[in-house]
VOGU-3710 file (C-alpha; in Angstrom, 3 decimals, decimal comma):
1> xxxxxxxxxx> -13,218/11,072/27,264  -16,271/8,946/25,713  -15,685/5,711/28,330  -16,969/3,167/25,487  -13,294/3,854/23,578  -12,373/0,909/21,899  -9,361/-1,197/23,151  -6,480/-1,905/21,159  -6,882/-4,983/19,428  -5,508/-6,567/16,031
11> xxxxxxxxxx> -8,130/-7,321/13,395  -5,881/-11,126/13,558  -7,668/-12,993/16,270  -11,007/-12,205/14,059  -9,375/-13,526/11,318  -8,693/-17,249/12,670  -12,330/-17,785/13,129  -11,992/-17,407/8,949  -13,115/-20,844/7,488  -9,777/-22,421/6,560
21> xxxxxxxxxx> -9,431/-22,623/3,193  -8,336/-25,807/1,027  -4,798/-27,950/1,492  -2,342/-26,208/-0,488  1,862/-26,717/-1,020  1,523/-30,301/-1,611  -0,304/-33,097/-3,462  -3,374/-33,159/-1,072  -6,074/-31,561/-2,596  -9,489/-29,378/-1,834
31> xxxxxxxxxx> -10,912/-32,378/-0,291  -8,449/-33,932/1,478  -7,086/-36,415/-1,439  -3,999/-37,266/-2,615  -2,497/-37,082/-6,391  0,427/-36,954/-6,172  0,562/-36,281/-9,881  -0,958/-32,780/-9,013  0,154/-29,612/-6,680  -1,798/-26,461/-5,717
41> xxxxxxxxxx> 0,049/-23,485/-4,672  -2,136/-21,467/-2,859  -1,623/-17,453/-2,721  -3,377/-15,314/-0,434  -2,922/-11,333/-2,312  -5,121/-8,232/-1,522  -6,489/-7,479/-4,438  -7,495/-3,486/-4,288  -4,298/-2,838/-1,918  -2,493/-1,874/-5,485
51> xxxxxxxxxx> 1,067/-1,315/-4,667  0,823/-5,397/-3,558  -0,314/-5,913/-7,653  3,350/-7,531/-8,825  2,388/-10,511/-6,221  -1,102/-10,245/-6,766  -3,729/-8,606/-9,280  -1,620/-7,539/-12,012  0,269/-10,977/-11,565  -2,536/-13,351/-11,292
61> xxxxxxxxxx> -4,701/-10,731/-14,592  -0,851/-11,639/-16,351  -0,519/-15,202/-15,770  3,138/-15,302/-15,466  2,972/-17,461/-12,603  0,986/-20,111/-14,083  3,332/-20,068/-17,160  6,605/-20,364/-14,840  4,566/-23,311/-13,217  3,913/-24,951/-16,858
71> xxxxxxxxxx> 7,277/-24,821/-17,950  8,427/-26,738/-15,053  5,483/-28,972/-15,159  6,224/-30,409/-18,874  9,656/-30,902/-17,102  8,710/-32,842/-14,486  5,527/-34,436/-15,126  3,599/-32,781/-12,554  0,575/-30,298/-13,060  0,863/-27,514/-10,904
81> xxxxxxxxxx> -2,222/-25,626/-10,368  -2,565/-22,061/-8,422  -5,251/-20,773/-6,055  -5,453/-16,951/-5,651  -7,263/-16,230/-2,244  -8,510/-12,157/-2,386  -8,346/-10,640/1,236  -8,923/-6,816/2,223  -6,175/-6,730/4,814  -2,951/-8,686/5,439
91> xxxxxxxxxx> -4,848/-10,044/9,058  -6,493/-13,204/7,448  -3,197/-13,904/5,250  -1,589/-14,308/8,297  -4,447/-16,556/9,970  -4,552/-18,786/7,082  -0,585/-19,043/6,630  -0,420/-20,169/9,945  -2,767/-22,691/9,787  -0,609/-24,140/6,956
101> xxxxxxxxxx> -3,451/-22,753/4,237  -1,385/-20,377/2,030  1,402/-20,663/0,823  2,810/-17,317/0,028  1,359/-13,973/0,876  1,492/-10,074/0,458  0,921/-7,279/3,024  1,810/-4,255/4,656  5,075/-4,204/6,809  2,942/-3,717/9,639
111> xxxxxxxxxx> 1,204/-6,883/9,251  4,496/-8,213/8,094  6,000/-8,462/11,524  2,752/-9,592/12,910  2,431/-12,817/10,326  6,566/-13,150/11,773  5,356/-13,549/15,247  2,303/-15,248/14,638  4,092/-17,997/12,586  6,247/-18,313/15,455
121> xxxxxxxxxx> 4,115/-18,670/17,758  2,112/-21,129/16,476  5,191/-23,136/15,075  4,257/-21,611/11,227  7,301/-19,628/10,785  7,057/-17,406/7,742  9,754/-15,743/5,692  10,040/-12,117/4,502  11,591/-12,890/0,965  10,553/-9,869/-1,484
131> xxxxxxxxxx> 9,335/-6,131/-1,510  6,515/-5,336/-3,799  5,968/-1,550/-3,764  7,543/1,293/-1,065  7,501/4,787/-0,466  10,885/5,890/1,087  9,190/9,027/3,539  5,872/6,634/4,324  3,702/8,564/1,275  1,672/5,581/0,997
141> xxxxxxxxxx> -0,586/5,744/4,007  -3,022/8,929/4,361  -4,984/10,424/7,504  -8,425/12,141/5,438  -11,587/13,747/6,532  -14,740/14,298/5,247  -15,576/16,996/2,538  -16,131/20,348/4,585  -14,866/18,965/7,735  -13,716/21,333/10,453
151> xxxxxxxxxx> -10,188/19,415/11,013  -7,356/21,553/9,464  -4,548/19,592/11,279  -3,679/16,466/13,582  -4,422/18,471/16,369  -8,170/18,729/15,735  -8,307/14,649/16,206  -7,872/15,240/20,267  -10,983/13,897/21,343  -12,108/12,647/17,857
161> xxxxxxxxxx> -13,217/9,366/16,650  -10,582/7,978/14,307  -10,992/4,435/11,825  -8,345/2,676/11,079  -7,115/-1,023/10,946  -5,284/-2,072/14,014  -2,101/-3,713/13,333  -1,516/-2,095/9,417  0,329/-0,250/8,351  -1,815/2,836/8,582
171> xxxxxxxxxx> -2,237/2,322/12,103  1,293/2,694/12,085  1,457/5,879/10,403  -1,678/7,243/12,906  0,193/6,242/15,980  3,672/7,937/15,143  2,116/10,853/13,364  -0,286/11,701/16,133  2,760/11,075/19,128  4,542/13,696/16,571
181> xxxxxxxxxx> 2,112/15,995/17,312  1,685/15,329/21,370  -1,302/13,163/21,059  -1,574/10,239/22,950  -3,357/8,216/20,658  -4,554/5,144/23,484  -5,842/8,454/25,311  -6,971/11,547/23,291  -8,794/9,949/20,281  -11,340/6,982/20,513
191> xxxxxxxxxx> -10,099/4,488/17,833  -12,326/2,900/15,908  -10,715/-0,591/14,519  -12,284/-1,135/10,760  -11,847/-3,057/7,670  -11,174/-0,320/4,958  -14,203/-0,282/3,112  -16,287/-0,379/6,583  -13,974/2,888/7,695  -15,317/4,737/4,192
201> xxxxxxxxxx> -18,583/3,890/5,245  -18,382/5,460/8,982  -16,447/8,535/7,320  -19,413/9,558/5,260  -22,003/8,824/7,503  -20,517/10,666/10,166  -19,853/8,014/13,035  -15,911/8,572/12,286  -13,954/12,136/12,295  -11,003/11,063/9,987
211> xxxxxxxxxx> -9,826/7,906/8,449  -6,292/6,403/8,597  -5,739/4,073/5,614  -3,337/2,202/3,340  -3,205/2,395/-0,456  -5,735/2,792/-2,260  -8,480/4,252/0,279  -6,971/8,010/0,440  -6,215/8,471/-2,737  -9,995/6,767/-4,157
221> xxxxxxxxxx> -11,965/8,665/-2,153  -10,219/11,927/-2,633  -10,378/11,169/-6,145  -14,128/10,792/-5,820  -14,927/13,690/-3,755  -15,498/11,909/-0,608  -13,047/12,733/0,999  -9,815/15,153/1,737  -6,119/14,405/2,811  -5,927/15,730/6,550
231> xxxxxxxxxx> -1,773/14,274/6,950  0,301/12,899/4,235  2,198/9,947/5,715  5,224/11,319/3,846  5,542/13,595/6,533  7,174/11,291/8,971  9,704/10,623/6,039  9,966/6,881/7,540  9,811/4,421/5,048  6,432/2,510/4,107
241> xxxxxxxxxx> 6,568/-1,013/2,432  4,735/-4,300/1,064  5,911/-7,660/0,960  5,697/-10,799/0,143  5,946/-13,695/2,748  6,133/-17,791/2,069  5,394/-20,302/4,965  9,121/-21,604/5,624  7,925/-25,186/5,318  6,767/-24,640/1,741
251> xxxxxxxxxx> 10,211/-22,439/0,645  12,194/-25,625/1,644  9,350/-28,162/0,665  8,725/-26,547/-2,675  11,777/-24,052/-3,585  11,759/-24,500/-6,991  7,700/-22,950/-7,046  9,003/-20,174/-4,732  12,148/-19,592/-7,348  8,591/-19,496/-9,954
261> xxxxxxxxxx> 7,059/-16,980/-8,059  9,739/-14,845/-7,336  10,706/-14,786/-11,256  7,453/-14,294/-12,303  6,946/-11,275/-9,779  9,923/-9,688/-11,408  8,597/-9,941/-14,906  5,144/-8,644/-13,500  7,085/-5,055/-11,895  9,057/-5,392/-15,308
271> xxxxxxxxxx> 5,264/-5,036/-17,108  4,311/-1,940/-14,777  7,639/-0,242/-14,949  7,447/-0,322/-18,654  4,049/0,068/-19,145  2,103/2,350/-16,670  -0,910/2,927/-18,044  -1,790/-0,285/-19,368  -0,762/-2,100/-15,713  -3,168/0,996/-14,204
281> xxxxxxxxxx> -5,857/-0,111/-17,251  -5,534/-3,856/-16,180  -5,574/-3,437/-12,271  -8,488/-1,178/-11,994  -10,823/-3,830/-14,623  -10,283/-6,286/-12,149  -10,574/-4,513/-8,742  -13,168/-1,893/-10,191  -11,312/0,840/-8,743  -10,854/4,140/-10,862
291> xxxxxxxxxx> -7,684/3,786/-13,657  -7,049/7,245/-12,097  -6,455/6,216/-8,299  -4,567/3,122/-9,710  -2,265/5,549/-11,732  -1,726/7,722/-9,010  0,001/5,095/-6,883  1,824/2,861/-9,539  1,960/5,071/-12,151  5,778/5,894/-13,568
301> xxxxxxxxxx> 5,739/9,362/-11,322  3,315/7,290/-8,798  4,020/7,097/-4,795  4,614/3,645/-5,202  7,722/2,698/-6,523  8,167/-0,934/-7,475  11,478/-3,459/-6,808  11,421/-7,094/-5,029  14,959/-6,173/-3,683  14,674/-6,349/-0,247
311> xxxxxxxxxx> 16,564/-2,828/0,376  18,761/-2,078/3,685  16,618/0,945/4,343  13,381/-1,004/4,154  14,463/-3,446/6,597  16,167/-0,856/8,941  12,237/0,933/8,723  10,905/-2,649/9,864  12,788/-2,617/12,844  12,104/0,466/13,480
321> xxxxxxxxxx> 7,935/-0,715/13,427  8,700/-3,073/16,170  8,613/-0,773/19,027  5,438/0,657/17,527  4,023/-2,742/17,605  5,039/-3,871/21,065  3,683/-0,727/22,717  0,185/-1,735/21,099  0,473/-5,145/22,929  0,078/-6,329/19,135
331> xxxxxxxxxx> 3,579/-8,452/19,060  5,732/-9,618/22,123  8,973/-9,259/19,407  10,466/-9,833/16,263  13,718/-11,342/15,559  13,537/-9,241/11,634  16,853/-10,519/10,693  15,911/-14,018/11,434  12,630/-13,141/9,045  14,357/-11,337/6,535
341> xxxxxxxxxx> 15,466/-14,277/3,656  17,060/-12,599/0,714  18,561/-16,133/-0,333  15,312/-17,035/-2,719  15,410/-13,971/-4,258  18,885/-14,001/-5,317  18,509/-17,579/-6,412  15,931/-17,325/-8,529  16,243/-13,847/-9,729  19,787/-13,177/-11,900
351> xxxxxxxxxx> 19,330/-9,312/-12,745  20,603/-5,954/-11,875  18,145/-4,398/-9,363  16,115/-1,523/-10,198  17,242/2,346/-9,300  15,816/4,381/-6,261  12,913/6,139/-6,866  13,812/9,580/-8,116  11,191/12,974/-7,501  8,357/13,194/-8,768
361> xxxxxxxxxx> 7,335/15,368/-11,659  4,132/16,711/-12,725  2,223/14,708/-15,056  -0,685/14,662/-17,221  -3,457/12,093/-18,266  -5,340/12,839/-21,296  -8,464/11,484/-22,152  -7,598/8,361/-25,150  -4,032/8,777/-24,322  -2,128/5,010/-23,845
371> xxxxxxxxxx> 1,273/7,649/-22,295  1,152/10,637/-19,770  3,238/13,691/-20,690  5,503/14,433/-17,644  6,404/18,546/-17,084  8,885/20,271/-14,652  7,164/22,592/-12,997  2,935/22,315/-11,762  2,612/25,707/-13,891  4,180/24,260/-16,894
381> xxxxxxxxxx> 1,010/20,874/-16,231  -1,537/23,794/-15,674  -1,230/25,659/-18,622  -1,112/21,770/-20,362  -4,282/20,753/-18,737  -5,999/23,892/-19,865  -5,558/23,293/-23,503  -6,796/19,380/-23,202  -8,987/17,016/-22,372  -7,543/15,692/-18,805
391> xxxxxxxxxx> -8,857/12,582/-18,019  -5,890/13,146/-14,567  -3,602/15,883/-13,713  -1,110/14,681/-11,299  1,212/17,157/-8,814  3,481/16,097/-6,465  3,632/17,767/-2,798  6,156/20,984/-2,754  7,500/19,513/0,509  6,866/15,684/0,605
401> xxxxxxxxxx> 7,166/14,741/-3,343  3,510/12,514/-2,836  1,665/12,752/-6,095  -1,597/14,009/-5,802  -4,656/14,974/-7,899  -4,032/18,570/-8,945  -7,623/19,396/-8,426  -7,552/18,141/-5,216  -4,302/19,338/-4,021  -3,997/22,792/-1,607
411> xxxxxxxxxx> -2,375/25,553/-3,928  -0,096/28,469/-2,812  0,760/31,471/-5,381  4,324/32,043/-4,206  5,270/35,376/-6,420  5,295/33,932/-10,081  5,800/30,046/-8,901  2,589/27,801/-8,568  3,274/25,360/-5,867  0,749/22,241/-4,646
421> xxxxxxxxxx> 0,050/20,314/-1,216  -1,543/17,785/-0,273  -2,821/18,475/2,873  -3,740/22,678/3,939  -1,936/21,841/7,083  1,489/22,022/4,768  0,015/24,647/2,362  -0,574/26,841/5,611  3,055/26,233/7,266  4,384/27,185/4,001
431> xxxxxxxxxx> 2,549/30,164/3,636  3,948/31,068/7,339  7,195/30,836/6,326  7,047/32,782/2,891  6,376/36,440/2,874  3,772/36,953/0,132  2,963/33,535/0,048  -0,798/33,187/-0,349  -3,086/30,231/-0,815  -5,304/29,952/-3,476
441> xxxxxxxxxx> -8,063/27,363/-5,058  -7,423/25,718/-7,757  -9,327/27,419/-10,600  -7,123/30,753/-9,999  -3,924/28,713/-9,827  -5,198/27,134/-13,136  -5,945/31,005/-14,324  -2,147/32,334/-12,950  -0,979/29,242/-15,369  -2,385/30,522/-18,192
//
C-alpha cells in the first residue's frame, strides 16, 4: 500500500483560515459601523451544487427573498439588504457560520452534522430548519471513472487512488458503498481529499482512479464525455439530503427574516416544481453549467426531488450518518434531535406539504421545446428520440429509478423489453440473473426501438 496515503481529514479546518467575511444579522455593517436603520442578512449557498438552488441560485436569480425583505421593510422602516456568499462545498459555510459571518446556510447532510458540532463547539450553535432537495435511496451522489477506464465495479478501487471531499456527503456514500463491498476504505484505497472541480481535474489527468462526488459533478461530466458512472449511490437505497441551516442566535435575534426566508424558499421549489425547464434554463445561465445536467437533477422526473419539509425518513438517514462520521474522527457526536428545528418552518410556512417523489419515467428534451414529453417505457422514448431533434433523452435505472442520460446509460435487450443502467456493474448483474438477457450499446437499443 503506497505509504504517502492521505489521512483522513475534513476540508473544515482549511476553511477557517477563509478571510471572514463582513458583519451580518444585525445593524453593523461591512466595516464595522452601525445604522441601525439598516440590516444585512448574509447567506452563504453553493451555487453549482443544484439540488441546494431553492435556498440559493434559483432563489437569489428570483429575488423572492429580497421582496419578502421589502415588504417587511416598508412595514417597519428598516432597509434590509442581503449578501449571497457562493462556496463550492458546505466546509467554509460552516467556518464562516461559526464565526458569527452567515447567517443561514445550505449543504449536504454530511456537512450538516459537521456545521451541528462545529457550532457547538465553538459556542455557534446552528439549527437544521428546512430540506432543499433529497433522493430517498442516496441517487444523488455518484462514484465515476474515466472514459475507457479498466474499473467495471467497486472492487477494482482496492488499491486505487480515489477523490473525494472528506466530510460530504459523497464521502459518505464512498465509505458505506465501498464497506458494502468488503473494502476497507482507511486501508485498501489511497484517498485523495479534493474540492470538486480540483477532483475533475485529477480524474482526467490521470493522478485519480475514480471520483466520488455530490450533485452536479457525475452527472456534468458524464454528460460531457469525461467521464462514466462506476456506482450509483442509489444503490445503498439510504436516503441523501440538503439543507438549510441558520445560526441559532440570528433565528431568535431576527425570526421574522428567517420566517422571510423560509417563505420565500417555498415559493422558489413552488417555481421549479411548476416550471422545470425554465428553473433548469435559469440555474445553468448563472452557474454556466449545461441546462441538460441541471435538468437531469431538478427536472420534474429529476433525482432530486424538492420539499422544505423536514421528513421523518430524512432525519432518521441523518442519524444514521453519525456513526459514519465518528468512525472518520470527523465529529465526536451529534445530538440531531436537538439540531433538528421544524418550529420556523411551520411558523412561517401555512401550506400542505408536497407528495413523495413517485418513479421516474422516461423523458424527452427536444431541441426549442419550453416542456419535456414524459413516456412509460425507455422503448416507447427511443423510438421518440429517433424521429426528433433531442436536445436530452432521459432514462431512469431499471433497478435504482436514477435518471440518467440515455446515451450514456448501460443497455440490456431483455427479449422484446429495452431496459437502461447506469452503471455496467448493474447492467451485468442483471444480465446474470436473466436468461437471454444481453447487453447492448446504445445505437442497437436505439435500432430494436425502432
Amino acid at each position: 500500500m503506497n505509504s504517502k496515503r492521505i489521512p483522513l481529514r475534513p476540508l473544515l479546518p482549511l476553511a477557517l483560515l477563509l478571510p471572514l467575511a463582513t458583519a451580518c444579522g444585525g445593524t453593523a455593517g461591512a466595516d464595522g459601523s452601525s445604522d441601525a436603520k439598516t440590516v444585512t442578512v448574509t447567506v452563504g449557498y453553493q451555487s453549482k451544487t443544484i439540488n441546494t438552488v431553492t435556498a440559493g441560485t434559483l432563489l437569489r436569480s428570483l429575488g423572492y427573498f429580497e421582496e419578502e425583505l421589502a415588504a417587511r421593510g416598508k412595514k417597519d422602516g428598516i432597509t434590509y439588504k442581503v449578501e449571497w456568499q457562493d462556496y463550492a462545498t458546505g466546509a467554509p459555510i460552516t467556518a464562516q457560520m461559526t464565526a458569527g459571518k452567515i447567517d443561514i446556510g445550505s449543504m449536504g447532510d454530511f456537512p450538516l452534522l459537521i456545521n451541528a458540532a462545529r457550532g457547538k463547539q465553538l459556542k455557534q450553535p446552528t439549527r437544521l430548519v428546512a430540506v432543499t432537495g433529497y433522493n430517498l435511496r442516496g441517487g444523488l451522489n455518484t462514484v465515476v471513472t474515466a472514459p475507457g477506464s479498466p474499473l467495471r465495479t467497486l472492487a477494482d478501487l482496492r488499491g486505487k487512488k480515489v477523490s473525494t471531499s472528506v466530510g460530504s456527503a459523497a464521502d459518505g456514500t464512498l465509505v458505506r458503498a465501498l464497506q458494502r463491498a468488503g473494502i476497507d476504505p482507511n486501508k485498501d484505497i489511497q484517498k485523495l481529499n479534493q474540492q470538486p472541480s480540483v477532483g475533475a481535474s485529477a480524474l482526467a489527468a490521470g493522478s485519480a482512479d475514480a471520483l466520488s462526488q455530490f450533485v452536479a459533478w457525475p452527472g456534468k461530466l458524464a454528460f460531457e464525455g469525461r467521464a462514466t458512472a462506476l456506482y450509483d449511490g442509489a444503490e445503498l437505497n439510504l436516503p441523501t439530503f440538503h439543507g438549510v441551516t441558520v445560526r441559532e442566535k440570528f433565528a431568535k435575534e431576527r425570526a421574522g427574516l428567517l420566517d422571510d426566508f423560509l417563505r420565500a424558499q417555498r415559493r422558489a421549489t413552488e417555481y421549479l416544481r411548476t416550471q422545470p425547464v425554465a428553473a433548469a434554463e435559469s440555474v445553468a445561465g448563472k452557474t454556466g453549467l449545461p441546462a441538460e445536467v441541471v435538468y437531469l437533477y431538478n427536472g420534474a422526473n429529476g433525482i432530486a426531488t424538492f420539499d422544505p419539509e423536514l421528513r421523518p425518513e430524512l432525519i432518521a438517514a441523518l442519524k444514521e450518518d453519525v456513526p459514519v462520521l465518528k468512525a472518520a474522527k470527523l465529529v465526536n457526536d451529534v445530538d440531531v434531535d436537538a439540531f433538528v428545528d421544524p418550529a420556523p418552518l411551520k411558523r412561517a410556512v401555512q401550506a400542505t406539504a408536497y407528495p413523495k417523489a413517485s418513479a421516474a419515467k422516461p423523458e424527452l428534451w427536444l431541441k426549442g421545446q419550453t416542456t419535456t414529453r414524459t413516456f412509460d417505457s425507455p422503448k416507447e422514448l427511443l423510438k421518440a428520440a429517433k424521429a426528433g431533434d433531442v436536445r436530452a433523452a432521459y432514462v431512469p435505472d431499471a433497478l435504482t429509478g436514477t435518471l440518467w442520460f440515455a446515451d450514456k446509460a448501460v443497455w440490456v435487450a431483455d427479449g422484446t423489453e429495452l431496459r437502461a443502467f447506469v452503471t455496467p456493474a448493474s447492467a451485468k448483474r442483471y444480465v446474470e440473473g436473466h436468461s437471454g438477457a444481453r447487453i447492448i450499446r446504445y445505437a442497437d437499443a436505439v435500432g430494436l426501438a425502432s
